[in-house]
N, CA, C and O atoms as a Tripos MOL2 file, in Angstrom:
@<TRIPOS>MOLECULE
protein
  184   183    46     0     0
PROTEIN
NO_CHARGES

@<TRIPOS>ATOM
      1 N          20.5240   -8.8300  -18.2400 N.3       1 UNK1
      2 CA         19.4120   -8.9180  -19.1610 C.3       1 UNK1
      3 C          19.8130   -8.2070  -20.4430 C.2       1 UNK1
      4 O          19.5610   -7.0030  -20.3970 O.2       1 UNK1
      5 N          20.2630   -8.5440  -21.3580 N.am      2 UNK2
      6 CA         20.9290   -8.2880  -23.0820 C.3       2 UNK2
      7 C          19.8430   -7.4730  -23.3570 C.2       2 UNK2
      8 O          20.2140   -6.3530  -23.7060 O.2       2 UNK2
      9 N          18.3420   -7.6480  -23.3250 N.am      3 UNK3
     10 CA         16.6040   -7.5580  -24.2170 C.3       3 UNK3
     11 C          16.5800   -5.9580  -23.6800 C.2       3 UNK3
     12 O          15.9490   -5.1700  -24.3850 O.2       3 UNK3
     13 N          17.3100   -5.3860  -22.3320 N.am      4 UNK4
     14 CA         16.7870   -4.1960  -21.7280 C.3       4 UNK4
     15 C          17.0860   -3.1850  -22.2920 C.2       4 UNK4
     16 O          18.1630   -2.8170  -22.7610 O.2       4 UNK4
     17 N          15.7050   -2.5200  -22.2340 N.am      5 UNK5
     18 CA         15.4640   -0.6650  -23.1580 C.3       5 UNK5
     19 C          15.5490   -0.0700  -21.8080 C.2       5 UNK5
     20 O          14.9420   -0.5510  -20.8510 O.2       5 UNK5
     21 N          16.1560    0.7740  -21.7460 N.am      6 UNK6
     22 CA         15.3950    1.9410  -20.9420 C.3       6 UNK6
     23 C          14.7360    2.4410  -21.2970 C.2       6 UNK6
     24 O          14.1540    3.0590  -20.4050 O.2       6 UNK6
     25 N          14.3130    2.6410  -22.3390 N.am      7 UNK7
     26 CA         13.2200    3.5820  -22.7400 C.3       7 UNK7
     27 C          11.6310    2.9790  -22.3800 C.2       7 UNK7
     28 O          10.6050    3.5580  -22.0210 O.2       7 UNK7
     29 N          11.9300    1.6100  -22.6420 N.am      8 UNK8
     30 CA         10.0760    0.6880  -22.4790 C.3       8 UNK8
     31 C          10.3240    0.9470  -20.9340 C.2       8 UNK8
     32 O           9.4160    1.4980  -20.3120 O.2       8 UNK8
     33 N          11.5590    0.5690  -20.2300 N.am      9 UNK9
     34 CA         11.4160    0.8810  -18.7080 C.3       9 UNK9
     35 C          11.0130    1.8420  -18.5420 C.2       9 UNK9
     36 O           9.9010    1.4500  -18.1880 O.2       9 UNK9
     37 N          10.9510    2.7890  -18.4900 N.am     10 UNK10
     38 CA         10.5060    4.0020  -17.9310 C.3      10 UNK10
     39 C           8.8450    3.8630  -18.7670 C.2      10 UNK10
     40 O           8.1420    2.9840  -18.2690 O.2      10 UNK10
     41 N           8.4770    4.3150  -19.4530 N.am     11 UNK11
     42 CA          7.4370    3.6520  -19.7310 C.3      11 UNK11
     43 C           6.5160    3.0440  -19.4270 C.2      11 UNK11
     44 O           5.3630    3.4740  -19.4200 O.2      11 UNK11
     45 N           6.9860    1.5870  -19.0300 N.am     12 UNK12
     46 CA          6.3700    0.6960  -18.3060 C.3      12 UNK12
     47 C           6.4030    1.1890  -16.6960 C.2      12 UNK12
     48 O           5.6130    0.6380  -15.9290 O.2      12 UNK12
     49 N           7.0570    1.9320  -16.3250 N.am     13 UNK13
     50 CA          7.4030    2.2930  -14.6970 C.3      13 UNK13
     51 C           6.2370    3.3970  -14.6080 C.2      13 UNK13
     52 O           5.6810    3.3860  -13.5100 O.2      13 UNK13
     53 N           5.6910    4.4460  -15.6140 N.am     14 UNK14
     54 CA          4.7620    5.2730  -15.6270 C.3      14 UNK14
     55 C           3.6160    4.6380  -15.8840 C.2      14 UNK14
     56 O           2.6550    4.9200  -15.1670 O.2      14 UNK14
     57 N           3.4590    3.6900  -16.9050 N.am     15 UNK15
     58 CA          2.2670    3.0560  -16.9570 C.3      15 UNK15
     59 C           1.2210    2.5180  -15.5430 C.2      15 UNK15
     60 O           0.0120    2.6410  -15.3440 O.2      15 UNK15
     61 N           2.3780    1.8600  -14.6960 N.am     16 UNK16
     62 CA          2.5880    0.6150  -13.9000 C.3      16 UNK16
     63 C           1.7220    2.1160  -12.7040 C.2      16 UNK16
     64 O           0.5630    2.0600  -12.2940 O.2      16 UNK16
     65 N           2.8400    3.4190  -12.3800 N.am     17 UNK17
     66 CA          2.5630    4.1230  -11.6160 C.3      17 UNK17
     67 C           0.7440    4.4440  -11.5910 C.2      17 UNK17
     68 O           0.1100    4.4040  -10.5370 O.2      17 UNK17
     69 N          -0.1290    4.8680  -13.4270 N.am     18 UNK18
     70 CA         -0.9590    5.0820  -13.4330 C.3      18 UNK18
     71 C          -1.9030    4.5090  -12.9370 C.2      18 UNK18
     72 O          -2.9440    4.9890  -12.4880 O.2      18 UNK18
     73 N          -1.4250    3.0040  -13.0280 N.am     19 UNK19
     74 CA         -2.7890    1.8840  -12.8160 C.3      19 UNK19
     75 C          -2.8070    1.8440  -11.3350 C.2      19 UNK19
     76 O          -3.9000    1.5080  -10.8800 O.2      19 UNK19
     77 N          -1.8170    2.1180  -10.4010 N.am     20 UNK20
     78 CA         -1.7310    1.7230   -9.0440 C.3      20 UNK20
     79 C          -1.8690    3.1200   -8.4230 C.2      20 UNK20
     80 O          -1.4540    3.1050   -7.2630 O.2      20 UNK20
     81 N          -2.2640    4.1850   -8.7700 N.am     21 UNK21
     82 CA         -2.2920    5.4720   -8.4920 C.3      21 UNK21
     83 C          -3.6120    5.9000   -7.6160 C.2      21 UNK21
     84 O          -3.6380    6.6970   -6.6780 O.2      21 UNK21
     85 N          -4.4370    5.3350   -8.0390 N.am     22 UNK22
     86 CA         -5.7130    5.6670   -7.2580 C.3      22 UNK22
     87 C          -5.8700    4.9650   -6.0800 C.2      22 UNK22
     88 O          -5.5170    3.8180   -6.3540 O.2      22 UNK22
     89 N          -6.2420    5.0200   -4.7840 N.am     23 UNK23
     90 CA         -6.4190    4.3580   -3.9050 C.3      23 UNK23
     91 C          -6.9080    2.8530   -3.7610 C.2      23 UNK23
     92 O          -8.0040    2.6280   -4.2750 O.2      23 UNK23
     93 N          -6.3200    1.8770   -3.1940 N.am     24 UNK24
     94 CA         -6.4960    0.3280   -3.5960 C.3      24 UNK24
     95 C          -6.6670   -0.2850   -5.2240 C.2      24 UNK24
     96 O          -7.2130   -1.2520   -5.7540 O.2      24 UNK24
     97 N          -5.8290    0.9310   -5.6690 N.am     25 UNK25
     98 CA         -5.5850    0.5630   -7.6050 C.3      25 UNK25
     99 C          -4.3810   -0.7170   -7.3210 C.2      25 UNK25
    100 O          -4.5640   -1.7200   -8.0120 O.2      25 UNK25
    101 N          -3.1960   -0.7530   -6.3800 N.am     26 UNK26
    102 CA         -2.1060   -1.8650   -5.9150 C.3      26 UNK26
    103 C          -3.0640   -3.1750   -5.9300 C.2      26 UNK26
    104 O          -2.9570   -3.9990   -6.8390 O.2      26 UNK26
    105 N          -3.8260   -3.2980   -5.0800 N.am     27 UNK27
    106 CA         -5.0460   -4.4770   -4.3710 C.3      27 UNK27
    107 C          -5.5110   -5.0480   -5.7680 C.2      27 UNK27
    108 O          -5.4200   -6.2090   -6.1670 O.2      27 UNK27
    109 N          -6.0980   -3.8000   -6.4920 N.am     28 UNK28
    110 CA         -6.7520   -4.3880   -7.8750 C.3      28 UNK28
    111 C          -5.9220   -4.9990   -8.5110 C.2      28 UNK28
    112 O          -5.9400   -6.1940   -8.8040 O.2      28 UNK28
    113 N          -5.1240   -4.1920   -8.7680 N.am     29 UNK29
    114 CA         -4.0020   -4.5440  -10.0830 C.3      29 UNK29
    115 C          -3.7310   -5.9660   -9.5920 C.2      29 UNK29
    116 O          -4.1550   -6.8110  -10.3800 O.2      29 UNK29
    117 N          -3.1540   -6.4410   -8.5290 N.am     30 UNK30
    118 CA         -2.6210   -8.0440   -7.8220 C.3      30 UNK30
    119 C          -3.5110   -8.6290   -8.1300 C.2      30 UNK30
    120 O          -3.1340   -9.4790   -8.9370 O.2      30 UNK30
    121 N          -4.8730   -8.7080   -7.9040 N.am     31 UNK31
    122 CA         -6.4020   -9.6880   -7.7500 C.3      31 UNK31
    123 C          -6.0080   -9.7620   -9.4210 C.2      31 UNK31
    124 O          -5.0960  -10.5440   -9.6910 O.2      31 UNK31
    125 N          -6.6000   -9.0410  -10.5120 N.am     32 UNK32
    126 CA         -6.2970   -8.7870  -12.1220 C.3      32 UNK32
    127 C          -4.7190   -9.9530  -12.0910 C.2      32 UNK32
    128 O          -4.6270  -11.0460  -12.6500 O.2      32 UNK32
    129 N          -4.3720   -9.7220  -11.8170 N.am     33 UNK33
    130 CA         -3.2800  -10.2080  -11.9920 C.3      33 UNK33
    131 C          -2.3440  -11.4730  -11.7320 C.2      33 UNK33
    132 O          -1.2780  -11.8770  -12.1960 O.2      33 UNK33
    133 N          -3.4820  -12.0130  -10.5250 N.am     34 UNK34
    134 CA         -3.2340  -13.5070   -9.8670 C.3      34 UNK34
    135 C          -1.6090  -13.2160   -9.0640 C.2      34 UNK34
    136 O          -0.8910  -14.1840   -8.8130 O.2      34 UNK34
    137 N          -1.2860  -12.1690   -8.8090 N.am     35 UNK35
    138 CA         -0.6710  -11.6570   -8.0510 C.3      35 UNK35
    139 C          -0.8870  -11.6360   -6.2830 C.2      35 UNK35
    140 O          -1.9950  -11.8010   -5.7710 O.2      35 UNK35
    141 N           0.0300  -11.4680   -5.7040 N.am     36 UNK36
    142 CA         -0.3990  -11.2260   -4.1000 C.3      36 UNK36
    143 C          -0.3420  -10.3190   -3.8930 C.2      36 UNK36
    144 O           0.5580   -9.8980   -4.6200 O.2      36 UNK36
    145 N          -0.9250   -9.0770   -2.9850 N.am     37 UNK37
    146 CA         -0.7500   -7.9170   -2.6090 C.3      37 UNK37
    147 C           0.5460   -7.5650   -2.0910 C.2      37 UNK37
    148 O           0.9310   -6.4060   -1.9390 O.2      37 UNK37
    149 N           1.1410   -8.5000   -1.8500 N.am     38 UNK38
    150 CA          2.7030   -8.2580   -1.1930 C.3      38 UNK38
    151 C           3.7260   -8.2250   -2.3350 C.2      38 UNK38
    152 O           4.4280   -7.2180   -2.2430 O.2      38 UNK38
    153 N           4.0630   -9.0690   -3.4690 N.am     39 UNK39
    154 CA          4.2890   -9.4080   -4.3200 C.3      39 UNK39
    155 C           4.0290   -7.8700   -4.8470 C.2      39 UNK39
    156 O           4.9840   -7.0930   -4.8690 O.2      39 UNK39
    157 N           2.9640   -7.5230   -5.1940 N.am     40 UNK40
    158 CA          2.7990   -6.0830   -5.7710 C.3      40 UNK40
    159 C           3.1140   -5.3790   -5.3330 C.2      40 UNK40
    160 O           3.7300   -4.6040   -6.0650 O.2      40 UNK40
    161 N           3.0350   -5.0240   -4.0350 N.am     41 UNK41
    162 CA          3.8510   -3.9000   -3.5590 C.3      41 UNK41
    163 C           5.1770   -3.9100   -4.0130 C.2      41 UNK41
    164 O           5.5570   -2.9040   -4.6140 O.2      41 UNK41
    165 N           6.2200   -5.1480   -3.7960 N.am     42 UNK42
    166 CA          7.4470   -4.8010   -3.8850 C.3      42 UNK42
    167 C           7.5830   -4.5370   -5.4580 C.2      42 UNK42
    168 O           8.5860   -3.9970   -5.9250 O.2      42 UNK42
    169 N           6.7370   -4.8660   -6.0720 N.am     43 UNK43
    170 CA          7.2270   -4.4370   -7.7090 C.3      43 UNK43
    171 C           6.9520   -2.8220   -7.7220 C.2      43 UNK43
    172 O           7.7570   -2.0580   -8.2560 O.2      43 UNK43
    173 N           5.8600   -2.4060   -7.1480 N.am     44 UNK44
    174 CA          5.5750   -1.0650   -7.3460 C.3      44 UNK44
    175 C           6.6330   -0.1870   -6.1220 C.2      44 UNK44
    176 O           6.7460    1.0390   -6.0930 O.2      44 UNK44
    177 N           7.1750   -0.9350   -5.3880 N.am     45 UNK45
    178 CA          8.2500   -0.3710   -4.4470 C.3      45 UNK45
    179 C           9.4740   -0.4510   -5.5210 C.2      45 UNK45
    180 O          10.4320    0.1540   -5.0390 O.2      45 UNK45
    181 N           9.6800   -0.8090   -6.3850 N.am     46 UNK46
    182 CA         11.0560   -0.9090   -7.4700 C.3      46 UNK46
    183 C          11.9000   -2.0310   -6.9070 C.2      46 UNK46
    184 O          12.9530   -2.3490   -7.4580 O.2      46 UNK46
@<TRIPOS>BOND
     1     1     2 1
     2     2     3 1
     3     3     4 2
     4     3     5 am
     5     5     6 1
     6     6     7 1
     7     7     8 2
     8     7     9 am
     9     9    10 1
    10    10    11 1
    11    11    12 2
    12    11    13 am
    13    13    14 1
    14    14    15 1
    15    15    16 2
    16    15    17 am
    17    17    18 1
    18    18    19 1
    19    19    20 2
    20    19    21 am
    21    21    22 1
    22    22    23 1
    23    23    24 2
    24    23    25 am
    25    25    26 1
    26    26    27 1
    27    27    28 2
    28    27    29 am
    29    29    30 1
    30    30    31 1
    31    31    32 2
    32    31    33 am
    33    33    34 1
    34    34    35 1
    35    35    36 2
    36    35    37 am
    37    37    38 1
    38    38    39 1
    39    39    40 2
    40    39    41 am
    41    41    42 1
    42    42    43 1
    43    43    44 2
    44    43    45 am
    45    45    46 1
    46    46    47 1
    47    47    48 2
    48    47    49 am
    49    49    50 1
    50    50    51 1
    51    51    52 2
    52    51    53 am
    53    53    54 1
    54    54    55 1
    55    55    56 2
    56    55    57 am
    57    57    58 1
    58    58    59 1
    59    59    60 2
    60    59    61 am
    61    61    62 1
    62    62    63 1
    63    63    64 2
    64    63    65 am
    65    65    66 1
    66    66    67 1
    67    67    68 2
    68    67    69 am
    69    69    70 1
    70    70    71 1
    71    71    72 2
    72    71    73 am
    73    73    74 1
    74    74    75 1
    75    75    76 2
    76    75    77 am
    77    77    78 1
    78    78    79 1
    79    79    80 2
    80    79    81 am
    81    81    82 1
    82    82    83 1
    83    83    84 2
    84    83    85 am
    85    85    86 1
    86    86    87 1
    87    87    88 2
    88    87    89 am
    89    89    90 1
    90    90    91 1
    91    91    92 2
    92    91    93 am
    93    93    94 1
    94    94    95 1
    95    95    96 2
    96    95    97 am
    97    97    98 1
    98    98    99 1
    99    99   100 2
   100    99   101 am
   101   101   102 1
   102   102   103 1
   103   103   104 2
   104   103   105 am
   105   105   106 1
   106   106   107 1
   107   107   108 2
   108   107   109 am
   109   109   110 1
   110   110   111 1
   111   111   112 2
   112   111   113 am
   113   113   114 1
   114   114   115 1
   115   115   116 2
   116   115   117 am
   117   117   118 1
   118   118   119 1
   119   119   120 2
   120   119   121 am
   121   121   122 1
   122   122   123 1
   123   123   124 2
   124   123   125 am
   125   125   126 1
   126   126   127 1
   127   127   128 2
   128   127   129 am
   129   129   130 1
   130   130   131 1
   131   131   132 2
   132   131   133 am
   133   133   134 1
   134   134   135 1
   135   135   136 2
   136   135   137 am
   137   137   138 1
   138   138   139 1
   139   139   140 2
   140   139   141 am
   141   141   142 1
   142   142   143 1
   143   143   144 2
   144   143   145 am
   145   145   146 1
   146   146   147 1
   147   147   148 2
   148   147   149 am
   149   149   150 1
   150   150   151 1
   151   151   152 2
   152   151   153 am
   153   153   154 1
   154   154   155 1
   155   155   156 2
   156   155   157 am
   157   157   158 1
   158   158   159 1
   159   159   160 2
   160   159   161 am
   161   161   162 1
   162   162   163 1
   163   163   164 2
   164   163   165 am
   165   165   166 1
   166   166   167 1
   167   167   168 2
   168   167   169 am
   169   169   170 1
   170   170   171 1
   171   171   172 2
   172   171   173 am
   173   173   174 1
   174   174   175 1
   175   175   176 2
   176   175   177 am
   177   177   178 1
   178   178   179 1
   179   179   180 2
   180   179   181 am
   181   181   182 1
   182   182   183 1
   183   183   184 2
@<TRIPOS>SUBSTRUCTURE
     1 UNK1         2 RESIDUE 1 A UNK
     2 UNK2         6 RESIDUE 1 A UNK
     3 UNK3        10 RESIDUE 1 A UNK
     4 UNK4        14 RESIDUE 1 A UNK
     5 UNK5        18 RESIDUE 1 A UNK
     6 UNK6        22 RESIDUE 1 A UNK
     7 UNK7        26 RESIDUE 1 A UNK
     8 UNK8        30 RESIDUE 1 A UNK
     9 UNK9        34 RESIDUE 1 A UNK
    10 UNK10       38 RESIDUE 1 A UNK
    11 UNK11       42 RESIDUE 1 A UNK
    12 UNK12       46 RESIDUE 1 A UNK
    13 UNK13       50 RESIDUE 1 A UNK
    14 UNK14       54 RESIDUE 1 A UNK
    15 UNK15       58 RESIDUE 1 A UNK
    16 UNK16       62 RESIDUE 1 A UNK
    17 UNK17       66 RESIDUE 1 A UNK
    18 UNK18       70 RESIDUE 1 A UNK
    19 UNK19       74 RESIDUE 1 A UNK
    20 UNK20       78 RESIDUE 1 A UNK
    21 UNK21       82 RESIDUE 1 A UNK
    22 UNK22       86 RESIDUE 1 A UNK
    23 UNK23       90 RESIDUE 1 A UNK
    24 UNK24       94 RESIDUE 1 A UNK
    25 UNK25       98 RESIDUE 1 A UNK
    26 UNK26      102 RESIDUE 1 A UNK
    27 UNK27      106 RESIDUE 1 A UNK
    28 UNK28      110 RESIDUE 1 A UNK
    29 UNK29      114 RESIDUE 1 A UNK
    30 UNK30      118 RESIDUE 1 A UNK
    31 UNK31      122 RESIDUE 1 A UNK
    32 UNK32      126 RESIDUE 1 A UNK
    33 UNK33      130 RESIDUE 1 A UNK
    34 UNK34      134 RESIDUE 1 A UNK
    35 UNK35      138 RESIDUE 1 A UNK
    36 UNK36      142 RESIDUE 1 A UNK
    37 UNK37      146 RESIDUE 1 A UNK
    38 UNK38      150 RESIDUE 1 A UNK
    39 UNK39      154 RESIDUE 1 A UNK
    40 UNK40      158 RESIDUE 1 A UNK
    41 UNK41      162 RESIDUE 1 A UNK
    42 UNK42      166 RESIDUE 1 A UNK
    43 UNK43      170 RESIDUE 1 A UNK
    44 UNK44      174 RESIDUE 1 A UNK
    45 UNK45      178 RESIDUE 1 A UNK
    46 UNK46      182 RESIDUE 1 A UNK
């Protein structure tokens, strides 16, 4: 990937942490997102 910052990564990896931080914040974020709960996990698993 040529486009990659580390800097927006990390960033985006804290952002990502905040929204999924509270209990069934993962569940939300997927539903918001037209995402699957499984699918989300492994993104928030790295």
């Amino acid at each position: 990937m040529e486009d990659f910052d580390e800097t927006l990564f990390v960033v985006w990896r804290a952002n990502l942490s905040v929204l999924v931080g509270s209990p069934g914040g993962a569940g939300r974020l997927a539903r918001m997102m037209n995402f699957s709960p499984s699918f989300m996990k492994l993104i928030v698993a790295g």
